[in-house]
C-alpha positions in Angstrom: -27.5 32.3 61.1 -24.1 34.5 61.2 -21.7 31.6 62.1 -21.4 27.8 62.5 -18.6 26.4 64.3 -17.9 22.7 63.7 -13.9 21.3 63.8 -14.1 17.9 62.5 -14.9 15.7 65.3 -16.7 17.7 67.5 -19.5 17.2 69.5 -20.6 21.1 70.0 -21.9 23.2 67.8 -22.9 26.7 68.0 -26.0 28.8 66.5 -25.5 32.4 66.5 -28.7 34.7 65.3 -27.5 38.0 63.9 -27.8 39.3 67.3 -25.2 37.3 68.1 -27.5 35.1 70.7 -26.9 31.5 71.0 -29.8 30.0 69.2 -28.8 26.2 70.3 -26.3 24.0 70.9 -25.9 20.5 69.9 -25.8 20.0 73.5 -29.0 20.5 73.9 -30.5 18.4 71.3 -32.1 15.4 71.6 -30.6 12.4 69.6 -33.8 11.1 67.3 -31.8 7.5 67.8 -33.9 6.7 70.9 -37.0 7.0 68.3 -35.8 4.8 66.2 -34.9 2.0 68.4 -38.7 2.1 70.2 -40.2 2.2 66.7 -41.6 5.3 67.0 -39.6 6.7 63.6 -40.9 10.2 61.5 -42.6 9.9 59.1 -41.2 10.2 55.3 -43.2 13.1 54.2 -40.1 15.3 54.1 -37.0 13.4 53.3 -32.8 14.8 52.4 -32.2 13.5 49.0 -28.7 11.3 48.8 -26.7 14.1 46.5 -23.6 13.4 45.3 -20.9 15.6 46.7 -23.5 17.1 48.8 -24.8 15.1 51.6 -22.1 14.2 53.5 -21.9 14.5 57.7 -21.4 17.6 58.0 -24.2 19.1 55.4 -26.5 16.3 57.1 -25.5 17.4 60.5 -26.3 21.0 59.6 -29.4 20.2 58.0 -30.3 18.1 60.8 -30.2 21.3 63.2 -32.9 22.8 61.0 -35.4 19.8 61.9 -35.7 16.2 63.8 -38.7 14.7 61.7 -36.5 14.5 58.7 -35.7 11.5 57.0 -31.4 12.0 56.2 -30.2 9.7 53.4 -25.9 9.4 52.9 -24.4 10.0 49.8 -24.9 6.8 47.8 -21.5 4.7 48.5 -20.5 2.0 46.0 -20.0 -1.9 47.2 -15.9 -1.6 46.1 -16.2 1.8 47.9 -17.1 0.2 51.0 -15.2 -3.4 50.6 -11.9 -2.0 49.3 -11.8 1.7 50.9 -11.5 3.6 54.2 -15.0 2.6 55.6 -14.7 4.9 58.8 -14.5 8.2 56.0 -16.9 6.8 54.0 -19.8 5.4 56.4 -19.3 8.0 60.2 -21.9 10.2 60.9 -22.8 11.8 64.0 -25.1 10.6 66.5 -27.7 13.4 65.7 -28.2 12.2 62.1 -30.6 9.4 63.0 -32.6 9.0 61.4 -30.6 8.0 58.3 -30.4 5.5 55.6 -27.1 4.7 54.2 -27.4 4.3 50.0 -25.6 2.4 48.3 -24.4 1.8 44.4 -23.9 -1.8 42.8 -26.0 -4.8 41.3 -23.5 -8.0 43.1 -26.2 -9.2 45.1 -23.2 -10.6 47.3 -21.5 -7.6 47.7 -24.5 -5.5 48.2 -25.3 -7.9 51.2 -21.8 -7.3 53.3 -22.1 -3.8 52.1 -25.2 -3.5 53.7 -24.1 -5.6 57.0 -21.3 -2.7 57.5 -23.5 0.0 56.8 -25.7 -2.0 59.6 -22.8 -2.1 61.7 -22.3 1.5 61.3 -25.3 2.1 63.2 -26.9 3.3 60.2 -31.1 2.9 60.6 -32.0 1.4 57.0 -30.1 0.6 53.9 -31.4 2.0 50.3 -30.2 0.7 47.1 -29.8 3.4 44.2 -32.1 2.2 41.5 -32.5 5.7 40.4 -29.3 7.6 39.5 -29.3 8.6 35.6 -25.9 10.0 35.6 -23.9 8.0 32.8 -21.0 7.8 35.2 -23.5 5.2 37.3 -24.4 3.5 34.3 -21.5 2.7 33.0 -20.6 0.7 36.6 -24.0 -1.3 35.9 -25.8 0.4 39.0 -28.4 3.3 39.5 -31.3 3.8 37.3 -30.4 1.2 34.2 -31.0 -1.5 36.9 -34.8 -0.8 36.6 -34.7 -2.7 33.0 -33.3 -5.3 35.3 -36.0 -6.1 37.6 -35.2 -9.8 38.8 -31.5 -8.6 39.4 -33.3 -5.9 41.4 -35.2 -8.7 43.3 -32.0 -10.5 44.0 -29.9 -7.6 45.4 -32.6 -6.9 48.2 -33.1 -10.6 48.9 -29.4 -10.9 49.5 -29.6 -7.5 51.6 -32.4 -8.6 53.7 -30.9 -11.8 54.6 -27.7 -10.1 56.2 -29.6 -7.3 58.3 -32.4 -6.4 60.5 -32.8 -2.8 59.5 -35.0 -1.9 56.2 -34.2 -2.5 52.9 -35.5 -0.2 50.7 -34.9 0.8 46.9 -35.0 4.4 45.6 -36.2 4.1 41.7 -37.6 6.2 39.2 -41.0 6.1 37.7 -39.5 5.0 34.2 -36.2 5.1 32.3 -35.7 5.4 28.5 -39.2 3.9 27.1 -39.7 2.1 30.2 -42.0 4.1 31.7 -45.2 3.0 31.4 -47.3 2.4 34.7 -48.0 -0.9 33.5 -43.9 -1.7 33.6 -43.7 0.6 37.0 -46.3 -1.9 38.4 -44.6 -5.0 37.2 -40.9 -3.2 38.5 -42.5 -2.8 42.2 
């Protein structure tokens, strides 16, 4: 691929070999939203990680142009983020993202929920909470993967989630953190 041309905002992208032949055009895609509203969703065997600083719109856009039957997760967004910031920088993504599952950061079981009812709002196809993240930075804000010694918090937050949407709920954890990481104590987390 020699070029890609996207202006923020747009709704055409170009593919250019090195040949210089158009390749595709977002024209010509298919949304994979049409999948997801008959049930018919892809499976999970490949999946976009949510990376920090990484996985915004436009790297998920591009990545999405690469394949259809992949699973695209957001950046994970924090609750105050998304209660208390611009929510149209933080939660658009083009139409040719879906599938995608917006993640979010926090351990409020309240403001988890009417985090997750905007993401819903959004359009977004499932909302993942971050039990997972070991960066200290998460940590410190009592979300991400210290929330796994916390399992009845855990249980809360996606109670409070599921009762304010339709679309999943799921929860990205790690097998173990610190010496919690038996399978015994991954059993008992799950």
């Amino acid at each position: 691929i020699r070029s890609l041309s996207l202006p923020a905002g747009s709704k055409l992208v170009k593919l250019f070999s090195s040949s210089g032949r158009r390749v595709r055009s977002l024209s010509s895609m298919s949304s994979s939203r049409s999948q997801v509203e008959h049930g018919s969703l892809p499976d999970r065997r490949l999946c976009v990680a949510p990376m920090m600083d990484w996985t915004d719109r436009y790297d998920r856009f591009f990545l999405r142009l690469m394949s259809k039957n992949t699973w695209m997760y957001s950046e994970m967004v924090t609750t105050s983020a998304i209660l208390n910031g611009n929510q149209d920088r933080l939660l658009s993504f083009f139409p040719q993202e879906h599938p995608i599952a917006l993640q979010l950061g926090g351990s409020e079981p309240k403001d988890l929920a009417e985090s997750a009812r905007v993401g819903e709002s959004y359009g977004y196809d499932e909302i993942n909470l971050n039990v997972g993240c070991p960066s200290e930075r998460v940590s410190s804000g009592a979300f991400g993967a210290c929330l796994m010694a916390e399992p009845e918090l855990v249980r809360d937050c996606v109670a409070a989630m599921r009762e304010r949407v339709k679309v999943p709920v799921t929860v990205k954890h790690r097998i173990g953190i610190d010496n919690l990481d038996s399978y015994e104590l991954l059993c008992r987390f799950v």
